[in-house]
C-alpha positions in Angstrom: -31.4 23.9 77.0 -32.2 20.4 77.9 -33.5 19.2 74.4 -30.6 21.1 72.5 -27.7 19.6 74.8 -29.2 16.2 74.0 -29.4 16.9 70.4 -26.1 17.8 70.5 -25.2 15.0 72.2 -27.0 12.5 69.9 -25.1 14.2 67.0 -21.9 13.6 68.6 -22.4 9.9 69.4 -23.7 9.5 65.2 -20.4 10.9 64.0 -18.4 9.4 66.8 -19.9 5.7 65.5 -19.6 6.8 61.5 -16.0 7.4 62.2 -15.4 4.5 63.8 -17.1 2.4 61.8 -14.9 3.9 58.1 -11.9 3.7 60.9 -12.8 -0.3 61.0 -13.4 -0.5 57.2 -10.0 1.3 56.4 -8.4 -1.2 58.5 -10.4 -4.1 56.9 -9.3 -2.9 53.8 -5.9 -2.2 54.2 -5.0 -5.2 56.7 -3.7 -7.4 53.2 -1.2 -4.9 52.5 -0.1 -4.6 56.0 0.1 -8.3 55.8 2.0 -8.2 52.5 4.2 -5.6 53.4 5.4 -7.3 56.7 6.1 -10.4 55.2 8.1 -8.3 52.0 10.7 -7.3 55.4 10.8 -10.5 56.8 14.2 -12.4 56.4 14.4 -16.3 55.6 16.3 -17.0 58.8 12.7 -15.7 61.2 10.7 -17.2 58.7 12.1 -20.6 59.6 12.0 -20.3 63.0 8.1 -20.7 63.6 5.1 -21.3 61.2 3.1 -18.8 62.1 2.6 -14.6 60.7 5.4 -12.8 62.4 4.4 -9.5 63.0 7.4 -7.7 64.7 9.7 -9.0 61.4 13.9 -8.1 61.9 13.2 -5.9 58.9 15.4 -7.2 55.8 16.2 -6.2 52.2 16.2 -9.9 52.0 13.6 -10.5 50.1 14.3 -7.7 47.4 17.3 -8.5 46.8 16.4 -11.9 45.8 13.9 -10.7 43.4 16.9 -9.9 41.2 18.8 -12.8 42.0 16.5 -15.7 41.4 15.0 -13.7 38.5 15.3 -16.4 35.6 13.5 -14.5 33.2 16.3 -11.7 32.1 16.2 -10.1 28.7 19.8 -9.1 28.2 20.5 -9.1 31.7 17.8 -6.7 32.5 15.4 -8.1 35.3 11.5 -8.9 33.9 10.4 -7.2 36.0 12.0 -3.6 34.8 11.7 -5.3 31.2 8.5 -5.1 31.9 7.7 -2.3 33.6 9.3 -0.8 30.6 6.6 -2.8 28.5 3.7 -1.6 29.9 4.3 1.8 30.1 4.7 2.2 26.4 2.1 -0.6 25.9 -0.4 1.2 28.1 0.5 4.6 27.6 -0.6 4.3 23.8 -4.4 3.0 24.2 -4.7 5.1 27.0 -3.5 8.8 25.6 -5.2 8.2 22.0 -7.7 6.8 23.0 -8.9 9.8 25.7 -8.4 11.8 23.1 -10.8 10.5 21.1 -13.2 9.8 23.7 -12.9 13.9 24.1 -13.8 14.4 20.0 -17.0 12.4 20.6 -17.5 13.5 23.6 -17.0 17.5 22.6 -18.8 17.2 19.2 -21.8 15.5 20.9 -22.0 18.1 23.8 -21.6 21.4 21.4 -22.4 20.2 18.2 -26.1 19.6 16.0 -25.6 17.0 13.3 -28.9 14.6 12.1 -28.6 11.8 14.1 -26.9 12.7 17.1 -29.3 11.6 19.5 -29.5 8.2 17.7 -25.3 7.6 17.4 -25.3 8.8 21.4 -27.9 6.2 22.0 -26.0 3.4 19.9 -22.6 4.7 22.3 -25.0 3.8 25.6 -25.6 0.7 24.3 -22.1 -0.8 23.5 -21.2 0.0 27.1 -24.0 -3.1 27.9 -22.4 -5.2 25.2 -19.5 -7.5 27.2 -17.1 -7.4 23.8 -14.2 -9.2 25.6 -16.2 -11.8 27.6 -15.1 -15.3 27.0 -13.2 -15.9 23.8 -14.8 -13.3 21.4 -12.2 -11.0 21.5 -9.3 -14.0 20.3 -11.4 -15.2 18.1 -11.9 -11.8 16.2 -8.1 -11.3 16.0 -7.3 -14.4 15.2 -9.7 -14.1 12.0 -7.9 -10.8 11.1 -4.8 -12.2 11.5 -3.3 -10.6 14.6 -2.4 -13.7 16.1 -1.4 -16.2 13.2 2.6 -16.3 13.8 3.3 -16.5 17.0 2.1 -13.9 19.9 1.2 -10.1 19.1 1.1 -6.6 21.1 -1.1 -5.5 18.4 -4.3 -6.4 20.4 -3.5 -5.3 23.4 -2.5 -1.5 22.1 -4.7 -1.1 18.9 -8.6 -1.4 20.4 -8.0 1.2 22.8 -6.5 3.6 20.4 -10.3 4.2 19.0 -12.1 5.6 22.8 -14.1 3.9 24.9 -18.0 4.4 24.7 -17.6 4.6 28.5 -15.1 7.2 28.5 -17.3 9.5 26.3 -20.4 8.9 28.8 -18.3 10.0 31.9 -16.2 13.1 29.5 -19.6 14.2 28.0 -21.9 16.0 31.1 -18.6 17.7 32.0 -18.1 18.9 28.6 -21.5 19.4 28.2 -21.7 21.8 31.3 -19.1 24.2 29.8 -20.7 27.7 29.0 -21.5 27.2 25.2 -20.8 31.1 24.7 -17.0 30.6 25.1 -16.9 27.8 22.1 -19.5 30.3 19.8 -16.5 33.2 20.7 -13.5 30.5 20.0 -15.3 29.9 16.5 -16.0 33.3 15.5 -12.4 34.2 16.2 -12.0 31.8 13.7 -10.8 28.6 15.8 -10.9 25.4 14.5 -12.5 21.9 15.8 -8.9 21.2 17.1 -7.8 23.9 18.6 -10.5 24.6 20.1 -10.8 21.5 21.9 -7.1 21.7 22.8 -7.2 25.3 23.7 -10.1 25.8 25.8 -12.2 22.4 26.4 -9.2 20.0 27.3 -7.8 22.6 30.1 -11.5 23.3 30.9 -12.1 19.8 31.2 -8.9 18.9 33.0 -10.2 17.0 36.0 -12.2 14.6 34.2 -9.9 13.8 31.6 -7.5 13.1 34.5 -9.6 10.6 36.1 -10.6 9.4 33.3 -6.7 8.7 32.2 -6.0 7.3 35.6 -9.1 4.8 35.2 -7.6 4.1 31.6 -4.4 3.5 32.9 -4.8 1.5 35.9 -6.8 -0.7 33.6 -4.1 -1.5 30.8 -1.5 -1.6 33.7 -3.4 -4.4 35.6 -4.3 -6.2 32.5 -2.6 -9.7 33.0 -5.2 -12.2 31.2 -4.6 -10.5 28.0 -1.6 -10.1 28.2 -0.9 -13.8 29.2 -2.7 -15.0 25.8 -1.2 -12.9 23.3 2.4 -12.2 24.9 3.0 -15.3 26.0 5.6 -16.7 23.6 7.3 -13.6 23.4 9.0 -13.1 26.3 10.7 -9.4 25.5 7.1 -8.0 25.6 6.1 -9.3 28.8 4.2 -7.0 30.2 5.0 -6.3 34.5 1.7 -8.3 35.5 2.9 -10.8 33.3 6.6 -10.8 34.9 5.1 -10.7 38.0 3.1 -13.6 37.6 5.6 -16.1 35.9 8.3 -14.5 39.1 6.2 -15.2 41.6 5.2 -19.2 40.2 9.1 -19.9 39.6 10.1 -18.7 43.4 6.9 -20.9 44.8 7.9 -23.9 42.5 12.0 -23.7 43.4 11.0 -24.0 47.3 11.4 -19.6 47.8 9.9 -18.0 50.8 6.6 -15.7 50.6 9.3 -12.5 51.1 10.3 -13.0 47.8 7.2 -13.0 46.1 5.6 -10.2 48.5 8.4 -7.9 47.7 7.8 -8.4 43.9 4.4 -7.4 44.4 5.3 -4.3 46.4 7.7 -3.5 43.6 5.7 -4.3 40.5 3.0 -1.4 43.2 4.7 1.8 43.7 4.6 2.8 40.0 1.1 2.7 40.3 1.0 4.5 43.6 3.2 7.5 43.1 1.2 8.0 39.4 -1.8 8.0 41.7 -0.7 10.1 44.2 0.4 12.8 41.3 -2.5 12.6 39.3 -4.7 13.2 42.4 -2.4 16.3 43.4 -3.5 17.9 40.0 -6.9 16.7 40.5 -8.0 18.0 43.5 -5.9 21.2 42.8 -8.1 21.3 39.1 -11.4 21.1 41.2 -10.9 23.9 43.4 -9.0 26.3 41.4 -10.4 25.2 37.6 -13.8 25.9 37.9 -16.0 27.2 35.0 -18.2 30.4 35.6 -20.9 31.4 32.6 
């Protein structure tokens, strides 16, 4: 009785210190928000009144409001930031949809189909993924030669790569599809069904999780993308992405003497898309793991 109490006891005392210890990380890793969030609520009027972080702010719309009001960047009298939020969802949405979709063709016709060289193209796909095609100035240079750039600033980089997959995309789509019950795409094709719709029809919704995550991942990509954005986009203001209008907001408050509300609140704003678009594709997620589940 002796030895199990203690082993019980010793297990108690593990999980007691592994939840404290992801209690401490969460903290660790949330504290910049807390801190950005705080300061978003904080008025002008406290912020002069001492030099150090005020943690108990008068909580103000203060800073939100002046988002819009110091906003010198207007298209048409529509804040950058919504102009831009407008931009990237069409500018990201377009790399991102086509191009899981054709991640899923590769990654379908390598899992369930035989044609000569397929272990040698799937091998070739493993290797781009090693191959850092946008590292330094590569990826200018090759548009520039093409003529995407000549002229002034184009989205045309920014949309048109990603429209073709990602040899990442198809290594993460491909053990899921892979794992499918081969019998249900012999049926589909003796019934008659196409490449196309039977990769709509039974391996997307089959697949659903992964191409989730895999659009989330996609997505939070494009939408954070700011360095490309800054060196094609530049000169042409209306298709400022929000990363973009964020940045050029937040370095005209600084520069015109505005307080860190102002800029905090833009980043909270320029946020929330992203966090309700996570927060619905993870409902979906979760509820295609449990209830989605493939049985042979």
């Amino acid at each position: 009785m002796t030895t199990a109490a203690n082993k019980r006891a010793k297990k108690i005392v593990s999980k007691t210190g592994i939840y404290a210890g992801l209690l401490c990380y969460t903290f660790i890793l949330f504290f910049p928000f807390l801190i950005v969030i705080l300061t978003s609520f904080t008025p002008d009027a406290q912020q002069l009144e001492t030099t150090k972080f005020i943690w108990k702010p008068d909580f103000s719309l203060e800073g939100y409001k002046m988002v819009f009001e110091l906003d010198p960047f207007k298209t048409n009298n529509v804040p950058s930031l919504l102009q831009g939020f407008i931009n990237t969802l069409w500018q990201a949405l377009i790399p991102t949809v086509c191009g899981l979709i054709v991640s899923g063709f590769a990654s379908y016709a390598y899992a369930k189909f035989d044609f000569p060289g397929k272990s040698k193209f799937f091998a070739a796909n493993l290797l781009l993924m090693t191959i850092p095609l946008s590292a330094g100035m590569t990826g200018y240079l090759f548009y520039n030669a093409i003529g995407w750039t000549t002229g002034g600033a184009s989205v045309l980089p920014l949309i048109v790569p990603g429209m073709f997959g990602s040899a990442a995309t198809i290594f993460f789509i491909y053990p899921y599809v892979k794992a499918l019950p081969t019998s249900i795409v012999e049926a589909a094709r003796m019934d008659g069904i196409g490449f196309f719709a039977c990769f709509f029809r039974i391996v997307f919704p089959l697949s659903l999780p992964v191409f989730l995550s895999q659009f989330l991942f996609g997505f939070v990509n494009c939408y954070n993308n700011y360095s490309n954005a800054l060196i094609y986009l530049m000169n042409q203001q209306e298709l400022w992405t929000l990363q973009l209008a964020l940045g050029q907001l937040v370095s005209y408050v600084q520069s015109s003497g505005g307080w860190d509300n102002v800029a905090c609140a833009a980043a909270i704003m320029s946020l929330m898309p992203l966090l309700l678009l996570y927060l619905f594709v993870q409902r979906y997620f979760i509820s295609g793991i449990t209830a989605g589940s493939v049985k042979g």
